[in-house]
C-alpha positions in Angstrom: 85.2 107.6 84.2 86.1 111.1 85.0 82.3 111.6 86.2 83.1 108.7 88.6 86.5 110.3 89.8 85.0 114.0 90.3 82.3 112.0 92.1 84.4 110.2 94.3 86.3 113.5 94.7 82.9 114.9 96.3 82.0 112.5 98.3 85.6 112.2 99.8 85.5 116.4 100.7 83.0 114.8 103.1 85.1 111.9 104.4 85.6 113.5 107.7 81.8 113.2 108.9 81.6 109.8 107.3 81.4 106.6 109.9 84.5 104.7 108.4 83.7 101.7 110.2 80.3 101.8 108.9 81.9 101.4 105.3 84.3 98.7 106.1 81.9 96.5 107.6 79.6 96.9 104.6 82.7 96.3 102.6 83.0 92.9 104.3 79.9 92.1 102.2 80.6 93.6 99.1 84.3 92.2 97.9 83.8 94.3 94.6 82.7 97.5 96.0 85.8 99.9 94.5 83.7 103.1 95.2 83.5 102.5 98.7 87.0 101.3 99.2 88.5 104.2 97.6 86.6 106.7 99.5 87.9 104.6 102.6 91.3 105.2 100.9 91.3 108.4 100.9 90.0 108.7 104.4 93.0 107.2 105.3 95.3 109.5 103.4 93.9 112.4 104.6 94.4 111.0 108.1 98.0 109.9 107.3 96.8 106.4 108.3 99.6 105.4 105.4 99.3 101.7 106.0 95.4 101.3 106.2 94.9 103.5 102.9 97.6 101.2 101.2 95.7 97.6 102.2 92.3 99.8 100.4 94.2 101.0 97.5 96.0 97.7 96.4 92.5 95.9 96.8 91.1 98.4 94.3 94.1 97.6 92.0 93.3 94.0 92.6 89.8 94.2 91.4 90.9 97.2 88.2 94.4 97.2 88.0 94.5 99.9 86.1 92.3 102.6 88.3 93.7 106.0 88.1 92.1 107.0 91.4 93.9 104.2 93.0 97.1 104.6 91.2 96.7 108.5 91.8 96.4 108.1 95.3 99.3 105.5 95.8 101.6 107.9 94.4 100.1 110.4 96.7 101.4 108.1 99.6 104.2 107.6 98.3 105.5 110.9 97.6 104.3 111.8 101.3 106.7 109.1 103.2 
């Protein structure tokens, strides 16, 4: 799992270049994709696009309620409102 999170932490250091809307439509055909929609996520944070990271976040804790990435990034949110 940690290998997973530092991943996800690399790959969201690039966020900015990525084509966001390239990921959500691809996300439209992968319901289970938690990678994807916590990179997405975290796009969002960085952007302070609050809302839009929330609706990725919660469907990560709907598929693994108990992600720490997810949970770590909803308190990020939270302590940033």
């Amino acid at each position: 799992m940690k290998k997973f999170i530092l991943l996800i932490i690399a790959i969201v250091s690039f966020a900015m270049d990525i084509d966001i809307q390239s990921i959500e439509k691809n996300l439209k055909n992968n319901p289970e994709d938690i990678k994807n929609r916590l990179i997405v996520a975290s796009y969002y944070v960085k952007n302070s696009n609050f809302a839009k990271a929330q609706q990725y976040i919660n469907e990560v804790l709907k598929l693994d309620p108990k992600n720490k990435y997810a949970l770590k990034l909803k308190t990020k949110i939270f302590s940033l409102y």
